[in-house]
N, CA, C and O atoms as CSV, one atom per row, in Angstrom:
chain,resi,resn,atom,element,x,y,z
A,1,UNK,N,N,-88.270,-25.275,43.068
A,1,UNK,CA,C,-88.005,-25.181,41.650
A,1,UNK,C,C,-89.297,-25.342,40.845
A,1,UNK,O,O,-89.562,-24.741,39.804
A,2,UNK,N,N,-90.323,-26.544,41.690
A,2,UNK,CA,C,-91.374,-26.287,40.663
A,2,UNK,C,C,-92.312,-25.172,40.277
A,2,UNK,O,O,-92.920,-24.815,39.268
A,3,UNK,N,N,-92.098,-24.623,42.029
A,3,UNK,CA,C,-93.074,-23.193,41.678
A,3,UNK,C,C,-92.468,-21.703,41.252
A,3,UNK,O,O,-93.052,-20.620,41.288
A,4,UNK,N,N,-90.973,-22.028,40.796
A,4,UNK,CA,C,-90.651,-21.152,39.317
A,4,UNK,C,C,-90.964,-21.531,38.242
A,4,UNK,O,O,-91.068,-20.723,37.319
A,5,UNK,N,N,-91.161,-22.644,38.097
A,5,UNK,CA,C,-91.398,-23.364,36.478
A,5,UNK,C,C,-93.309,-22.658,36.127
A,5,UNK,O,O,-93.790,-22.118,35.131
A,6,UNK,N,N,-93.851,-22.988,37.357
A,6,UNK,CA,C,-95.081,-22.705,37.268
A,6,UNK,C,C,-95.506,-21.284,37.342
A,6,UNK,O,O,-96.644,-21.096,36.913
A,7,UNK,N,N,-94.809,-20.128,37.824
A,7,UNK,CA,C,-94.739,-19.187,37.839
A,7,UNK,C,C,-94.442,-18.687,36.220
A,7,UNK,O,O,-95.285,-18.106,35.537
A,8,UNK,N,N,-93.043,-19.045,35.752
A,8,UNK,CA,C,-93.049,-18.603,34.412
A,8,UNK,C,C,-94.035,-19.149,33.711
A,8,UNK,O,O,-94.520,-18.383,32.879
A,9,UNK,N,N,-94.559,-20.351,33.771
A,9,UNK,CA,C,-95.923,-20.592,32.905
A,9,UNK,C,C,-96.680,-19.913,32.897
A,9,UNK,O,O,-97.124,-19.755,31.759
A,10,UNK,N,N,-97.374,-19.060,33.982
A,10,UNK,CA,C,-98.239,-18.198,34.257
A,10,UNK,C,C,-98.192,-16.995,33.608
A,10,UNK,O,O,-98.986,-16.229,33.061
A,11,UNK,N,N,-97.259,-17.047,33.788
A,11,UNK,CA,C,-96.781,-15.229,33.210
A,11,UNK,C,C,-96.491,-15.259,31.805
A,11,UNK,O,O,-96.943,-14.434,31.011
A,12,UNK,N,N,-95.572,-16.417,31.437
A,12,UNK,CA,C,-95.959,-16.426,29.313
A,12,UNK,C,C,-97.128,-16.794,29.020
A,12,UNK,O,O,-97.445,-16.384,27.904
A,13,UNK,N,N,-98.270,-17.655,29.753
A,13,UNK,CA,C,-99.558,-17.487,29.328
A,13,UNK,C,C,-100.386,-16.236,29.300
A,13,UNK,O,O,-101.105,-15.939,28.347
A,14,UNK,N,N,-100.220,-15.352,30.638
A,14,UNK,CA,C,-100.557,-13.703,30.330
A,14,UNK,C,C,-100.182,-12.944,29.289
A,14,UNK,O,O,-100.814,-12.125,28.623
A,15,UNK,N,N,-99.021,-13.339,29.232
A,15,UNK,CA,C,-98.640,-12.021,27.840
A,15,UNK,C,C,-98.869,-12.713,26.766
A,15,UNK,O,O,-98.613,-12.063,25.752
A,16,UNK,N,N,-99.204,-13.648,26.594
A,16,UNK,CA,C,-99.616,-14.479,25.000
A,16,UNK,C,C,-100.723,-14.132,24.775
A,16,UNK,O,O,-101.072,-14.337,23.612
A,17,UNK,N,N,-101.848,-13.429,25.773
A,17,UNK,CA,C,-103.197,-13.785,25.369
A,17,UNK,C,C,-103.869,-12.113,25.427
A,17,UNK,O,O,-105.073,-11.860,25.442
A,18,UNK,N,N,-102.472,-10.847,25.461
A,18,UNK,CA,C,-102.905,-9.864,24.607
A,18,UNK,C,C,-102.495,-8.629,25.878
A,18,UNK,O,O,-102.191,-9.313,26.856
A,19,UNK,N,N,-102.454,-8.164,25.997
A,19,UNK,CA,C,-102.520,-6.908,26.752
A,19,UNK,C,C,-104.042,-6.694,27.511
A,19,UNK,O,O,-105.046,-7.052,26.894
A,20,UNK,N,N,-104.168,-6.077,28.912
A,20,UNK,CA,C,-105.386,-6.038,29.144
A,20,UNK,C,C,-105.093,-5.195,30.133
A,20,UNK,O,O,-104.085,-5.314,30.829
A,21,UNK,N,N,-106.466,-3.741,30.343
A,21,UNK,CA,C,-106.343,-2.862,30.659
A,21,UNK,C,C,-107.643,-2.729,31.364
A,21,UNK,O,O,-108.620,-3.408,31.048
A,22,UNK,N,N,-107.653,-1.678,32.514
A,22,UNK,CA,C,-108.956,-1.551,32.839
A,22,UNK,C,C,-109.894,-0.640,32.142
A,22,UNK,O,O,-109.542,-0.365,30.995
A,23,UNK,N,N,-111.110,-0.050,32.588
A,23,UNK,CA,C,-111.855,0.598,30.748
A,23,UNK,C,C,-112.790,0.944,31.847
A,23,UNK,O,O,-113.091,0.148,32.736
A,24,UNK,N,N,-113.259,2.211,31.753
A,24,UNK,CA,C,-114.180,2.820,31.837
A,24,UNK,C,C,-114.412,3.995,31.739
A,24,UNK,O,O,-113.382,4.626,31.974
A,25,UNK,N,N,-115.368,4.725,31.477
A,25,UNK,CA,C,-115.627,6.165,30.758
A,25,UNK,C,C,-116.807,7.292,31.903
A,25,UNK,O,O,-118.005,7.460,32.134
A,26,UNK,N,N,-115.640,7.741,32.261
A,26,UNK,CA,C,-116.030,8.966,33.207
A,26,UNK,C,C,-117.185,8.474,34.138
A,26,UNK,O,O,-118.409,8.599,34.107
A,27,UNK,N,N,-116.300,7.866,34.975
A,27,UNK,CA,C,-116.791,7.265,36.228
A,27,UNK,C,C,-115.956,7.751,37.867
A,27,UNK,O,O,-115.101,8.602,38.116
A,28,UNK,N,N,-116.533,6.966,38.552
A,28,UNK,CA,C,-115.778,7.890,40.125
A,28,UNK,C,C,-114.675,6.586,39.782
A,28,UNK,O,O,-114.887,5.508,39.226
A,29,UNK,N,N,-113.533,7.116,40.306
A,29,UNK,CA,C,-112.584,6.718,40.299
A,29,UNK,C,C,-112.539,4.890,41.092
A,29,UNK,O,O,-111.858,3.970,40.638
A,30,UNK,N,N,-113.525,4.795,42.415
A,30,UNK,CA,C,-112.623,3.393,42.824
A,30,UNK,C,C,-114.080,2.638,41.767
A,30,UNK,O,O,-113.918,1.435,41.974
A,31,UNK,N,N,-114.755,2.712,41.248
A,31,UNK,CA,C,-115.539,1.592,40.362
A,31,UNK,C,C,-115.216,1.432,38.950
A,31,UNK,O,O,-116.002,1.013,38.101
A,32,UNK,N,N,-113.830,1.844,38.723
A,32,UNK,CA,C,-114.241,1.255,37.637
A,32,UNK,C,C,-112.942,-0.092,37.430
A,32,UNK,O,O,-111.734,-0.135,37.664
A,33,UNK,N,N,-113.906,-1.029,36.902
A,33,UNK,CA,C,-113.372,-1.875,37.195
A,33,UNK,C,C,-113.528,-3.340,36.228
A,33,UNK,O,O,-113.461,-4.566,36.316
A,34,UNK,N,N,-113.704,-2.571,35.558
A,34,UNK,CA,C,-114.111,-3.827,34.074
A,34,UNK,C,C,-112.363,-3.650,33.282
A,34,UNK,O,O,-111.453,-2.823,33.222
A,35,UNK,N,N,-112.764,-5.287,32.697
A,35,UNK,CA,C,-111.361,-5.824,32.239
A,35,UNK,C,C,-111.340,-5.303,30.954
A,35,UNK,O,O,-112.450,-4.831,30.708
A,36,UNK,N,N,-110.677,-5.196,30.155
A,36,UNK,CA,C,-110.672,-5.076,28.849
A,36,UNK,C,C,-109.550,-5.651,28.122
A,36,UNK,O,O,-108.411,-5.197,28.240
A,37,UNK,N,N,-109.869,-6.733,27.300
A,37,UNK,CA,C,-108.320,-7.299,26.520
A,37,UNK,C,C,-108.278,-5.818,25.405
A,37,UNK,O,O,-109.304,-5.201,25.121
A,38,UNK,N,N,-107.028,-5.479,24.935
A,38,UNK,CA,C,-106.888,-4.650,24.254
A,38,UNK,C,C,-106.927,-4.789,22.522
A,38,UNK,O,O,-106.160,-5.663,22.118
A,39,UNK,N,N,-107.280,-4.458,22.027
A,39,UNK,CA,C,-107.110,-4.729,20.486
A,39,UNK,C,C,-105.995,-4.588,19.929
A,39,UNK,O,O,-105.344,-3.745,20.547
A,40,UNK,N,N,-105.031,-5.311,18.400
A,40,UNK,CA,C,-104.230,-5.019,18.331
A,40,UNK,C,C,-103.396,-3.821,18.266
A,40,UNK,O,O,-103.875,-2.714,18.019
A,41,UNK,N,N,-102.478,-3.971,18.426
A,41,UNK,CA,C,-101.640,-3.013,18.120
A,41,UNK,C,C,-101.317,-1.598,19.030
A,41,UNK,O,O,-100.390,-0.812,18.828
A,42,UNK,N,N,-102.775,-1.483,20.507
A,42,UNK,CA,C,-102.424,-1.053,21.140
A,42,UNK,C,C,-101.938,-1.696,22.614
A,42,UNK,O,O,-102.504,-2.405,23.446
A,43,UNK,N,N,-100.650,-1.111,22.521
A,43,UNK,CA,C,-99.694,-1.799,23.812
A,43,UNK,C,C,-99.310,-1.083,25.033
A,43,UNK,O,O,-98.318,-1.319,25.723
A,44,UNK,N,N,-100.549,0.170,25.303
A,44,UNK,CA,C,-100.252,0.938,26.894
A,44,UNK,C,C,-101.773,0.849,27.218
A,44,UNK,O,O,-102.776,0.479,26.608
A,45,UNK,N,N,-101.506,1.335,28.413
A,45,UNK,CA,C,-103.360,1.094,28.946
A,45,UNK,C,C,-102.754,2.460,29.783
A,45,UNK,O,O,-101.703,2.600,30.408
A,46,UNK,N,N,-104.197,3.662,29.443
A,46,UNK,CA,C,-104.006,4.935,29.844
A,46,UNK,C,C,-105.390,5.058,30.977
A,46,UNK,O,O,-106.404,4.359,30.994
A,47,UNK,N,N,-104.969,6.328,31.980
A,47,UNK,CA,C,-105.267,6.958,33.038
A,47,UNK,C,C,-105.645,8.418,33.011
A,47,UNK,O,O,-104.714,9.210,33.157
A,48,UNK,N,N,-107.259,9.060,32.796
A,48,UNK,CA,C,-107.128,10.414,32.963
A,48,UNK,C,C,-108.052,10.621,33.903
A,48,UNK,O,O,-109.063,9.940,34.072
A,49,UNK,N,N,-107.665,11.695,34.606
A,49,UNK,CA,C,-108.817,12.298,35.304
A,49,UNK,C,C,-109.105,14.128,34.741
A,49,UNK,O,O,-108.338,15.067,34.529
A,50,UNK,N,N,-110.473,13.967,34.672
A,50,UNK,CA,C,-111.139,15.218,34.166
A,50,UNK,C,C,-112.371,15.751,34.909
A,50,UNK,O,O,-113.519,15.310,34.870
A,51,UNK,N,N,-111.764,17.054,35.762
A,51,UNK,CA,C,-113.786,17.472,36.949
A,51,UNK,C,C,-113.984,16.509,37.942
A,51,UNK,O,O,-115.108,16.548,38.443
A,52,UNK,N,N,-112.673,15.038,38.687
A,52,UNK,CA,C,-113.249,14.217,39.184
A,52,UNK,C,C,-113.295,13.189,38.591
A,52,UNK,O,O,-113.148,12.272,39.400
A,53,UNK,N,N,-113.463,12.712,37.269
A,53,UNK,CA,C,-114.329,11.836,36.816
A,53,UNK,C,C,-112.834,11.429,35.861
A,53,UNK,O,O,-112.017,12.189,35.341
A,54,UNK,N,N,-112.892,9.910,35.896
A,54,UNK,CA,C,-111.739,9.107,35.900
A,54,UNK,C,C,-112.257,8.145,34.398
A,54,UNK,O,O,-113.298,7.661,33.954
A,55,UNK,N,N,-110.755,8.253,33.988
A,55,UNK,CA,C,-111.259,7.784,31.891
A,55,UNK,C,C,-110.297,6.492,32.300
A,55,UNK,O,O,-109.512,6.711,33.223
A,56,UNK,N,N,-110.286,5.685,31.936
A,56,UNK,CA,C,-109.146,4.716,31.643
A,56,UNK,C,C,-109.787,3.406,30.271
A,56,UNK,O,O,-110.962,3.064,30.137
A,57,UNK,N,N,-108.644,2.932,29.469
A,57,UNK,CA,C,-108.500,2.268,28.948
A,57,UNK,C,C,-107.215,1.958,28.207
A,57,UNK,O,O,-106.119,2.187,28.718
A,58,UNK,N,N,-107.384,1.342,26.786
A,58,UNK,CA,C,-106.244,0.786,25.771
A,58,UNK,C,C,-105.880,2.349,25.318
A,58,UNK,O,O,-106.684,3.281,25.353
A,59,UNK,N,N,-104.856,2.409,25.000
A,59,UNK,CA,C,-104.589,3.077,23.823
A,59,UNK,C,C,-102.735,2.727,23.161
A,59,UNK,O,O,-101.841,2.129,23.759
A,60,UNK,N,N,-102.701,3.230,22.063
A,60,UNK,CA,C,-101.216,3.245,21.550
A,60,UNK,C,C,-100.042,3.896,21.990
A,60,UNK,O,O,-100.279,5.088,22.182
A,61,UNK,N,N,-99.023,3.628,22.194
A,61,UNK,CA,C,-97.850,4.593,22.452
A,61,UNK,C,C,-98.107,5.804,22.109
A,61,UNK,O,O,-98.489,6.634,22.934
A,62,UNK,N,N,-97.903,6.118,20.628
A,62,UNK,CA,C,-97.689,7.426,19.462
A,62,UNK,C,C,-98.898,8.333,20.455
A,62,UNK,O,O,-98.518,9.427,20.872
A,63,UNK,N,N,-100.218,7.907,20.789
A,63,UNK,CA,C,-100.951,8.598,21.517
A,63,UNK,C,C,-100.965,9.449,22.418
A,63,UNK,O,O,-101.547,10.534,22.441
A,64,UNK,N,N,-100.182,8.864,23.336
A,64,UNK,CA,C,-100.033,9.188,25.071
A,64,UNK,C,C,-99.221,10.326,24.826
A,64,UNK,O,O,-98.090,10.472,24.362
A,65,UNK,N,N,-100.380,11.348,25.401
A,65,UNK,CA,C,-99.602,12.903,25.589
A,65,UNK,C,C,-100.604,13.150,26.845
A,65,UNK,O,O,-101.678,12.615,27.119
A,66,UNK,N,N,-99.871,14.133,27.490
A,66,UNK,CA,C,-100.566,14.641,28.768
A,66,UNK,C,C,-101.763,15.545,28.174
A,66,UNK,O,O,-101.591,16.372,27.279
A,67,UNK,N,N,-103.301,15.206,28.945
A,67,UNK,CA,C,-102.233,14.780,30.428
A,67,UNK,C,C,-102.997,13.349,31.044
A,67,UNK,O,O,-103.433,13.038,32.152
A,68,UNK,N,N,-102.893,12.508,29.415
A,68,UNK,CA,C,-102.882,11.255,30.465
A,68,UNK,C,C,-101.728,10.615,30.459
A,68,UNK,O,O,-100.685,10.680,29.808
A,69,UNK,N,N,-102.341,9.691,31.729
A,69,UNK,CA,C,-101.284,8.561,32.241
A,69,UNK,C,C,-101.309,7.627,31.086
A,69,UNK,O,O,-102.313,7.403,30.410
A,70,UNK,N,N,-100.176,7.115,30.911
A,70,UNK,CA,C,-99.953,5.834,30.318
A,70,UNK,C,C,-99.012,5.013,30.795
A,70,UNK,O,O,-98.027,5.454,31.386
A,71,UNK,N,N,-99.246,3.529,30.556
A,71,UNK,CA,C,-98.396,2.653,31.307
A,71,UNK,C,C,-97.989,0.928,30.969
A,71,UNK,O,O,-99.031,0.335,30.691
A,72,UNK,N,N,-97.245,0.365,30.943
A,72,UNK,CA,C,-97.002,-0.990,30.018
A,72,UNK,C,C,-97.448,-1.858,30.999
A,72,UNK,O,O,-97.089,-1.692,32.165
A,73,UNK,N,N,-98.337,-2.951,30.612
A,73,UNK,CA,C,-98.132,-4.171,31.820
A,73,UNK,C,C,-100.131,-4.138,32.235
A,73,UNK,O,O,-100.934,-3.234,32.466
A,74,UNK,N,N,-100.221,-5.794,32.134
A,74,UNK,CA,C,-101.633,-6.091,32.324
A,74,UNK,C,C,-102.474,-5.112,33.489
A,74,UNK,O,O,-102.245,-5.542,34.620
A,75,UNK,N,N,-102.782,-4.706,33.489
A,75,UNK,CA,C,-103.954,-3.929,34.650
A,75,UNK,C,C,-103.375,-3.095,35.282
A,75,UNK,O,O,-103.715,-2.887,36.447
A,76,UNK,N,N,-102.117,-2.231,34.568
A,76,UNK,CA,C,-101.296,-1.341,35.554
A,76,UNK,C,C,-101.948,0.092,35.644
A,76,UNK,O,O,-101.697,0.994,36.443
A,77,UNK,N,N,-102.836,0.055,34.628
A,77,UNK,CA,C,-103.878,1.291,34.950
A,77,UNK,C,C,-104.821,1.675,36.345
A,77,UNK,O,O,-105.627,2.606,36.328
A,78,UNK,N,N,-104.589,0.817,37.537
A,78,UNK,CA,C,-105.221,0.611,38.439
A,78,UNK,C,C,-104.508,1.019,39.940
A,78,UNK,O,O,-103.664,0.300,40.475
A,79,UNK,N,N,-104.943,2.153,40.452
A,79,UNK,CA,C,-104.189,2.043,41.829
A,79,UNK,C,C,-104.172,0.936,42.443
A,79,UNK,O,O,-103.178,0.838,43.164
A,80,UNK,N,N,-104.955,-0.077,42.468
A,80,UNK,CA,C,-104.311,-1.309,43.351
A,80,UNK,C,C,-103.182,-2.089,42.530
A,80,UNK,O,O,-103.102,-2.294,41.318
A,81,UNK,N,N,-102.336,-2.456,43.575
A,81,UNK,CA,C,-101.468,-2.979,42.779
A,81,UNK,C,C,-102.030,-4.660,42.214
A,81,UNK,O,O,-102.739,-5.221,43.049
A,82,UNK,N,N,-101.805,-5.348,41.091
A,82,UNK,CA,C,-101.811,-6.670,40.641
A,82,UNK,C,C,-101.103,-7.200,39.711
A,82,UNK,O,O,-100.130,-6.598,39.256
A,83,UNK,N,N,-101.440,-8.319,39.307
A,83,UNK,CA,C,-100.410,-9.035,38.658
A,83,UNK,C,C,-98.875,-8.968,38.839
A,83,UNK,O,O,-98.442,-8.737,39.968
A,84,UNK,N,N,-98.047,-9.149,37.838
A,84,UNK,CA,C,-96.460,-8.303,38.149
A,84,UNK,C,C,-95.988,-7.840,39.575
A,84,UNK,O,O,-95.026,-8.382,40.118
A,85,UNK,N,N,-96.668,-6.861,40.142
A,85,UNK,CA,C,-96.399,-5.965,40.866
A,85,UNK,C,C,-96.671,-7.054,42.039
A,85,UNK,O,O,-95.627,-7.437,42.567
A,86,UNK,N,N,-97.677,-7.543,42.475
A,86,UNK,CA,C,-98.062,-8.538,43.308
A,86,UNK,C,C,-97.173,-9.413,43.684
A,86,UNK,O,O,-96.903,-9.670,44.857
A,87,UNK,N,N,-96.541,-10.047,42.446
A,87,UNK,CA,C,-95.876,-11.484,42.351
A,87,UNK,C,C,-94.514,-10.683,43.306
A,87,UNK,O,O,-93.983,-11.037,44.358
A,88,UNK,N,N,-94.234,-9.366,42.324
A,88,UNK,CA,C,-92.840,-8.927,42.542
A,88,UNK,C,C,-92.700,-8.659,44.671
A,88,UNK,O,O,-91.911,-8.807,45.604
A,89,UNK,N,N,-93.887,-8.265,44.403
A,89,UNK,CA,C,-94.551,-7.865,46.791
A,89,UNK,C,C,-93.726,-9.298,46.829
A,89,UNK,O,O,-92.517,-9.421,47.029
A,90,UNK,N,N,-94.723,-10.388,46.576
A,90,UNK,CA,C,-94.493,-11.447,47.611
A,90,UNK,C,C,-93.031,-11.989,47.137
A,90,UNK,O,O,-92.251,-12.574,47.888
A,91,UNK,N,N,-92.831,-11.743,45.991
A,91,UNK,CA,C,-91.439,-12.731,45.713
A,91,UNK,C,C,-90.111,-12.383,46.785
A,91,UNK,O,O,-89.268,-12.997,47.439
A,92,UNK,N,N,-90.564,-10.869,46.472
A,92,UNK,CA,C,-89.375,-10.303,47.498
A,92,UNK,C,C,-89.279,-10.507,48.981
A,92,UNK,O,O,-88.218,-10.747,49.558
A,93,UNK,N,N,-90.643,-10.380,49.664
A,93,UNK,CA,C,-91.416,-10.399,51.393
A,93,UNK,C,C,-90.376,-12.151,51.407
A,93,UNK,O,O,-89.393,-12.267,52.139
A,94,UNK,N,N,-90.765,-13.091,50.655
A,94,UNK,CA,C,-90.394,-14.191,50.736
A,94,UNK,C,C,-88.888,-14.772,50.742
A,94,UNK,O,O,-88.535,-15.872,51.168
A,95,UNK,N,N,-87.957,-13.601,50.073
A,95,UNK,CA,C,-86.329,-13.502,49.548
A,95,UNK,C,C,-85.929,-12.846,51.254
A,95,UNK,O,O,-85.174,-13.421,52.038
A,96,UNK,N,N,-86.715,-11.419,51.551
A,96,UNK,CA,C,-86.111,-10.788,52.896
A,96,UNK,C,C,-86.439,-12.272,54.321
A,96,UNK,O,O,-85.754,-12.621,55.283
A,97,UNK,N,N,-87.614,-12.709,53.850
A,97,UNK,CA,C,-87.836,-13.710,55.265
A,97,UNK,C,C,-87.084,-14.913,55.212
A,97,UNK,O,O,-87.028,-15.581,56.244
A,98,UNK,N,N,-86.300,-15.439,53.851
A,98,UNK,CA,C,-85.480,-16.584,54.037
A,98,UNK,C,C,-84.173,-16.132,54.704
A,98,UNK,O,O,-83.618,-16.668,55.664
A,99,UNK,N,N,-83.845,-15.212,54.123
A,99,UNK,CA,C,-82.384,-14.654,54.172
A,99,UNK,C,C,-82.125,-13.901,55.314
A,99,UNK,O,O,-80.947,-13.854,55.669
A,100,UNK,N,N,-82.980,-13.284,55.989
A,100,UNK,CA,C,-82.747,-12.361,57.145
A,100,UNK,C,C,-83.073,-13.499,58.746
A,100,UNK,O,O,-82.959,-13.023,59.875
């Protein structure tokens, strides 16, 4: 029980402290890798590729037209999976190995 309590702490401290996306400007795709908190008001973090060469950062809903990617959720601009997606791997690996 404590390490749900501490889990939801974790996760309302992430989303309190802004949206954050990865950011970089026409680079090879596995380096880029800088954080970026987002500025207000934009709440997707987008994905393009153009010739090879891979765009990602913040942008707004109203924005996102193809042909980029856009997507909700801290660092989901990133083929590796993290945060969320992570917790959600192990929460589950951990639900199939009690129960089975």
């Amino acid at each position: 029980m404590k390490l749900l309590g501490a889990l939801i702490l974790v996760l309302s401290l992430s989303a309190a402290c802004g949206l954050q996306c990865y950011a970089c400007a026409f680079s090879d795709p596995h380096s880029c890798t800088n954080v970026l908190t987002c500025p207000g008001g934009m709440d997707r973090c987008f994905s393009t590729t153009i010739s090879g060469t891979i765009t990602k950062g913040c942008q707004f809903t109203s924005l996102c037209v193809s042909p980029m990617s856009c997507c909700e959720g801290n660092l989901c601009n990133s083929a590796i999976p993290t945060g969320p997606s992570i917790m959600f791997l192990l929460v589950s690996s951990a639900i199939i190995t009690i129960f089975l």
